[in-house]
MDTraj code that builds the backbone (N, CA, C; nanometers):
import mdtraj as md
import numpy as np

residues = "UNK UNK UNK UNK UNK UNK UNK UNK UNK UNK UNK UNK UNK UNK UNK UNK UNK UNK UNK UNK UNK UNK UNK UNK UNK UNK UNK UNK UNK UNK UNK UNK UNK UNK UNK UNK UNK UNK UNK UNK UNK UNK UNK UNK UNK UNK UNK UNK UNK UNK UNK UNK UNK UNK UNK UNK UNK UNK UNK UNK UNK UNK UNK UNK UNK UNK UNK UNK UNK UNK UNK UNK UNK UNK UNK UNK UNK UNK UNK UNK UNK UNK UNK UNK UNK UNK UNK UNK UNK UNK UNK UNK UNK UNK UNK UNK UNK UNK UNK UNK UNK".split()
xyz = np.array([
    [0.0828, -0.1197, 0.0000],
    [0.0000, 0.0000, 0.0000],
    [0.0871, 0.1261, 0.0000],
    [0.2066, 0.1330, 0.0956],
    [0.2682, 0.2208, 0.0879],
    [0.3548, 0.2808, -0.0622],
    [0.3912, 0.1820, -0.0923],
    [0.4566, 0.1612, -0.2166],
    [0.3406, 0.2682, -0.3284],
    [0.2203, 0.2036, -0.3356],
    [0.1674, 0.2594, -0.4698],
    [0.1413, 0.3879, -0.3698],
    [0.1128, 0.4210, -0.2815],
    [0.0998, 0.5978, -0.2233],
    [0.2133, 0.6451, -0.2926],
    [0.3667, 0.5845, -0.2828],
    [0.4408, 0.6702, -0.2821],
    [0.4452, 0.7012, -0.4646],
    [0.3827, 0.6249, -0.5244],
    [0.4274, 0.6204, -0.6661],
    [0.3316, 0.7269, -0.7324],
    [0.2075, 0.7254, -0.6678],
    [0.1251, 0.8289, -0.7041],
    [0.1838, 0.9625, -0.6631],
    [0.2197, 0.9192, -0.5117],
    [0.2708, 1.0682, -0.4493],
    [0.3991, 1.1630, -0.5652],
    [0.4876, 1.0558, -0.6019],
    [0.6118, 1.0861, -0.6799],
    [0.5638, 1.1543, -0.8645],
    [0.4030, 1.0959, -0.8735],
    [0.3613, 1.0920, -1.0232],
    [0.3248, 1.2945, -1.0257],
    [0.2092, 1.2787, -0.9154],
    [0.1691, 1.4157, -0.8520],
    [0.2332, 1.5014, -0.8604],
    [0.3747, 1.5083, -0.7715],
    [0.4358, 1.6147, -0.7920],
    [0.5333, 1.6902, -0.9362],
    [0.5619, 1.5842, -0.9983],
    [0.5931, 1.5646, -1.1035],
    [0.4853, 1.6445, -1.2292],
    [0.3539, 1.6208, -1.2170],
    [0.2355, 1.6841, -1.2557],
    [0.2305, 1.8093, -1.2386],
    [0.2807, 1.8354, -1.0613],
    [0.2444, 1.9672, -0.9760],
    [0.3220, 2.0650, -1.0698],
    [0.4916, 2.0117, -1.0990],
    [0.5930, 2.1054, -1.1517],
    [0.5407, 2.1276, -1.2396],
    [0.5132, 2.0346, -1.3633],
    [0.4691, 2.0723, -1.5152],
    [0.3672, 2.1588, -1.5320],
    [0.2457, 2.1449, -1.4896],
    [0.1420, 2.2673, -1.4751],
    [0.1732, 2.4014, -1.4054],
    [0.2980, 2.4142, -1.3133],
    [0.3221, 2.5568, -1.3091],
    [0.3951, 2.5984, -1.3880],
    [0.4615, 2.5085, -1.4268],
    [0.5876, 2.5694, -1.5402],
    [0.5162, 2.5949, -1.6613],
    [0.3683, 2.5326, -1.6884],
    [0.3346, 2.6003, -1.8017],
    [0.2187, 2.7148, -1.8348],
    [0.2464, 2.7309, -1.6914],
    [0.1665, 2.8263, -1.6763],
    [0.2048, 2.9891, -1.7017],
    [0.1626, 3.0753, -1.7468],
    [0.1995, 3.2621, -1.7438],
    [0.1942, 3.3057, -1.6591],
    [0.2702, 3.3711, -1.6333],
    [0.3419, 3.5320, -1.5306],
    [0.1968, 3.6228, -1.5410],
    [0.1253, 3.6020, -1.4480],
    [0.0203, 3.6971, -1.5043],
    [-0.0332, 3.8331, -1.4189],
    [0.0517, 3.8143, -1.2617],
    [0.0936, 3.9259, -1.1802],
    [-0.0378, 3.8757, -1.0531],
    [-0.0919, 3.7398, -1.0407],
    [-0.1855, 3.6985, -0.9397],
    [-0.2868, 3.6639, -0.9735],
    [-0.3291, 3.6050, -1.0825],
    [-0.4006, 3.4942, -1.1230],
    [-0.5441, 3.5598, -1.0761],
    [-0.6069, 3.6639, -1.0255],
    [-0.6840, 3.7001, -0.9348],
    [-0.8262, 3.6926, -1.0194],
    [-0.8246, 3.7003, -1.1670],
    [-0.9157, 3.6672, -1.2666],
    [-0.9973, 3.7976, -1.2494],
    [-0.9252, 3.8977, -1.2588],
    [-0.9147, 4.0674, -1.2687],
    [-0.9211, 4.0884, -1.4268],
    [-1.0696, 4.1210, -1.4772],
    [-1.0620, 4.1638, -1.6390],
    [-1.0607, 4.0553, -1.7135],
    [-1.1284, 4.0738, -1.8075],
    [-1.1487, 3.9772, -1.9746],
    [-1.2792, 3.8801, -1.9492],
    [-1.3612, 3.7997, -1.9621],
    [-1.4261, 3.6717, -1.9605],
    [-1.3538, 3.5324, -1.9999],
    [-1.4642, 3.4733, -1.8974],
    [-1.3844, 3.3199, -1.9504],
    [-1.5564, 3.2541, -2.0099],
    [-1.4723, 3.2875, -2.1349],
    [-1.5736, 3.1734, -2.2280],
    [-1.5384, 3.0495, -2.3046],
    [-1.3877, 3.0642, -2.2243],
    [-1.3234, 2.9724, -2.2720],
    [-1.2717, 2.9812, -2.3881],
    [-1.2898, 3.0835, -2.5179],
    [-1.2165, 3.1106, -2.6297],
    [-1.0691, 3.1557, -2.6120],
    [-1.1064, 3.2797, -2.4854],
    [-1.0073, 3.3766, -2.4484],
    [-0.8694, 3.2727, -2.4259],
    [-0.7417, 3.3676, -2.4275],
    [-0.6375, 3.3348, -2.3415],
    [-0.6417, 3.2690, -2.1972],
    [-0.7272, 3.3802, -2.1492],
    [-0.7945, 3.3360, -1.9717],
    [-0.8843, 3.2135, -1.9927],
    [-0.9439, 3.2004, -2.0489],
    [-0.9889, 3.0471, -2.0450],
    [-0.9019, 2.9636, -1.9993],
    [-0.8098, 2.9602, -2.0934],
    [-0.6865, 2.8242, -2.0940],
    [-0.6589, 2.8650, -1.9558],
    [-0.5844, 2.9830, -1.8762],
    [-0.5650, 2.9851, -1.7851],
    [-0.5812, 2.9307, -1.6390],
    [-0.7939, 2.9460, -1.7022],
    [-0.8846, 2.8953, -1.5811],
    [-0.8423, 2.7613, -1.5797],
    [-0.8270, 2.7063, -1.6898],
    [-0.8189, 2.5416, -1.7027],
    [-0.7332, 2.5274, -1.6055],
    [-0.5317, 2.5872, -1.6360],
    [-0.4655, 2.5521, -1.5649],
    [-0.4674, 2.5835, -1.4242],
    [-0.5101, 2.6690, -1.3964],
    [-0.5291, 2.6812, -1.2277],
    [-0.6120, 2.6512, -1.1599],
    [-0.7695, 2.5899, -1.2649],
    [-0.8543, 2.4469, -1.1699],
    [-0.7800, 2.3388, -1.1876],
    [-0.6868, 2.2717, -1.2633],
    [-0.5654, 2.1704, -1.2639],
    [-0.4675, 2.1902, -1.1704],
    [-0.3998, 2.3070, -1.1709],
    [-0.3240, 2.3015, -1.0407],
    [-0.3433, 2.3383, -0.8979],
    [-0.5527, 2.3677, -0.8931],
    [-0.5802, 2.3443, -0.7465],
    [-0.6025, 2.1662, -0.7230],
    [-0.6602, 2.1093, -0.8173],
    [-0.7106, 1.9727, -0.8355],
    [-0.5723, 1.9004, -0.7855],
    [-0.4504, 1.9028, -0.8935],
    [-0.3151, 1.8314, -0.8337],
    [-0.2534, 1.8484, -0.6951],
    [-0.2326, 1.9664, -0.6850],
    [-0.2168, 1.9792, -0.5744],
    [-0.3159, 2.0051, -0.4242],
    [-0.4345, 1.9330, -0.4110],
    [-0.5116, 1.8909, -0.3163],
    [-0.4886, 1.7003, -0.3572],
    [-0.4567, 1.6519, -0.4469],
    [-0.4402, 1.5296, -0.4389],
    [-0.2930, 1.5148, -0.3780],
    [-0.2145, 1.5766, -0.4285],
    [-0.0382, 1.5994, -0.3820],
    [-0.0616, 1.6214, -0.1809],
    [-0.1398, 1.7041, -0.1324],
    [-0.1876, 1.7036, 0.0044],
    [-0.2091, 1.6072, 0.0467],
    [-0.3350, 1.5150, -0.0608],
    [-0.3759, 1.4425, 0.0297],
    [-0.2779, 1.2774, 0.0304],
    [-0.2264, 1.2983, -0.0768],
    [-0.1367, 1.1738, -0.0858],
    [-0.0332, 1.2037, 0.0527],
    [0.0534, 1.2896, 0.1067],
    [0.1274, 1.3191, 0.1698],
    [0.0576, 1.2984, 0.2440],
    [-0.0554, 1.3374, 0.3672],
    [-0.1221, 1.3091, 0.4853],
    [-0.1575, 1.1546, 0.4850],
    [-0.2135, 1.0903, 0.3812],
    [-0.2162, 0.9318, 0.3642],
    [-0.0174, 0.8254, 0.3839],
    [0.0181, 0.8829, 0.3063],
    [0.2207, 0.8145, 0.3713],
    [0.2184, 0.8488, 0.4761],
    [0.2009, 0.9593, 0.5528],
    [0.2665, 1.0101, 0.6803],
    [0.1664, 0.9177, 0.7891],
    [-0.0164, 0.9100, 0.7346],
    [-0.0550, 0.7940, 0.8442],
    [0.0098, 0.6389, 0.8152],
    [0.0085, 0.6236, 0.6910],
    [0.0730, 0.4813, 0.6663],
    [0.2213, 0.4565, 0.7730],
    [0.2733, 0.5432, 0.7304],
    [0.3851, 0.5413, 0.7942],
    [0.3811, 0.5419, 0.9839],
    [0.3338, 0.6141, 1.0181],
    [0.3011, 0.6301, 1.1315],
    [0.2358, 0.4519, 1.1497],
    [0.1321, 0.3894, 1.1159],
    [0.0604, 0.2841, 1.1712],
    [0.1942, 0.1205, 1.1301],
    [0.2490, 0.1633, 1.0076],
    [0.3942, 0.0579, 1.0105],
    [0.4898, 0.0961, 1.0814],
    [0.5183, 0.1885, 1.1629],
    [0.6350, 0.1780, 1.2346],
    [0.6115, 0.1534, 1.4009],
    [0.4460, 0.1350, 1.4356],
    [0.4387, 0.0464, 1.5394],
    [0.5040, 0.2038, 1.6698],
    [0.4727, 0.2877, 1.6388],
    [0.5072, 0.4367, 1.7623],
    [0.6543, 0.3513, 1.8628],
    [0.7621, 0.3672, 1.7479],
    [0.8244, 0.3343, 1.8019],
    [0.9724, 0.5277, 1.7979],
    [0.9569, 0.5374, 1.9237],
    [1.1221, 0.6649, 1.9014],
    [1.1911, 0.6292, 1.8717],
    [1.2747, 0.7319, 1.8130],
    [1.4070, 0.7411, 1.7867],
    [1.5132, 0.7082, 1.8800],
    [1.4105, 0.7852, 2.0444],
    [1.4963, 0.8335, 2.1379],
    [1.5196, 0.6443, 2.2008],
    [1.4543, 0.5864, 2.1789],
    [1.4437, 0.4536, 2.2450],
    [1.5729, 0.3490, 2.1982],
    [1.6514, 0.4209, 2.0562],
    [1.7898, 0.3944, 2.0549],
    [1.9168, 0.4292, 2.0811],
    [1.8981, 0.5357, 2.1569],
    [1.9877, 0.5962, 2.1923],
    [2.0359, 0.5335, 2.3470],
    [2.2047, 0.5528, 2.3106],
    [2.2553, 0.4347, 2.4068],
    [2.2372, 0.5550, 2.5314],
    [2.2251, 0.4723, 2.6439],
    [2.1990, 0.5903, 2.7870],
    [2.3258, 0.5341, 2.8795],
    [2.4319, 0.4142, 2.8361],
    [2.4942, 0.4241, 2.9304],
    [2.6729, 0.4749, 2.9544],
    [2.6456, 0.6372, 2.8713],
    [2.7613, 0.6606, 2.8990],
    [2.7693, 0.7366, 2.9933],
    [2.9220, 0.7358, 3.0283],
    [2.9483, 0.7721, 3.2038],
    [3.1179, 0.8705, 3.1781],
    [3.0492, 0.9609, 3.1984],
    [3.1617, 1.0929, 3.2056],
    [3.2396, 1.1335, 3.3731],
    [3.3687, 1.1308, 3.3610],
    [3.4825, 1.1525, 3.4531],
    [3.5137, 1.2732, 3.4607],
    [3.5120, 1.3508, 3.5624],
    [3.5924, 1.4973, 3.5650],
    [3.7011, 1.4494, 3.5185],
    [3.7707, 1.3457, 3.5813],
    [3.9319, 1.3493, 3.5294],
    [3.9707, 1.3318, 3.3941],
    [3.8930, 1.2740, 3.3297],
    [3.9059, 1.2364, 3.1716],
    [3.8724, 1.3471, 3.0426],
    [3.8283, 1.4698, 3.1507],
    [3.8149, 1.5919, 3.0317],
    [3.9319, 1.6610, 3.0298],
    [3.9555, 1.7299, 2.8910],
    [4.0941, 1.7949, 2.9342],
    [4.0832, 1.9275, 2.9943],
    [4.1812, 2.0182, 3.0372],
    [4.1994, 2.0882, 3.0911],
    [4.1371, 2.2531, 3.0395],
    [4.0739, 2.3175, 3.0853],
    [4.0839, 2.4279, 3.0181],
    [4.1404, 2.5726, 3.0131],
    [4.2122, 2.6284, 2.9007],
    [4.3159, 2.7637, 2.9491],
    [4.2915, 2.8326, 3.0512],
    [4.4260, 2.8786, 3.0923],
    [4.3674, 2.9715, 3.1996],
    [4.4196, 3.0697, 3.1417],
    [4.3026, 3.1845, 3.1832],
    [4.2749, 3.3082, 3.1456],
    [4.3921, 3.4112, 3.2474],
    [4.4604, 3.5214, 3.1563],
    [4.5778, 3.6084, 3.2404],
    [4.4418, 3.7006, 3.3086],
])
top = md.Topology()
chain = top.add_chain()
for i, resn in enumerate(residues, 1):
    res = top.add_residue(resn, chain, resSeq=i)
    for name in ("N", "CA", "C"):
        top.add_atom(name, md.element.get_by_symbol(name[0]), res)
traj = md.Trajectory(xyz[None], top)
């Protein structure tokens, strides 16, 4: 299961880049002036930026789906629970430090 999340997840973003990159500089997309009847320039536009709200709410939701996957296969296990606890520090074994004039 994890596997095909991640393959979609990897397809998505891949998608995410290409639709902004082909998208125009258009100073905020804010859909300020012209109609969309879809002939226009702004048509195509609308297309790409209901495509790159659509990809990227799937790109979201793929990421919140790995991160529970992940979370329910690793069994809530820490990090901190490998960390060795039994080292044992000596005043005498540090070295010395300058003394200040």
């Amino acid at each position: 299961m994890e596997n095909i999340l991640l393959i979609i997840h990897a397809i998505l973003a891949i998608l995410l880049i290409g639709i902004v990159l082909i998208q125009r500089a258009e100073g905020g997309a804010l859909g300020i002036g012209g109609g969309s009847d879809g002939t226009s320039p702004r048509g195509t536009a609308d297309l790409l930026t209901r495509s790159t709200a659509l990809i990227a709410s799937l790109f979201i939701i793929t990421s919140i789906a790995l991160t529970i996957v992940s979370i329910r296969s690793s069994g809530n296990i820490s990090i901190m629970d490998d960390v060795d606890n039994s080292i044992e520090l000596n005043i005498e074994d540090l070295p010395e430090l300058p003394q200040l004039d």
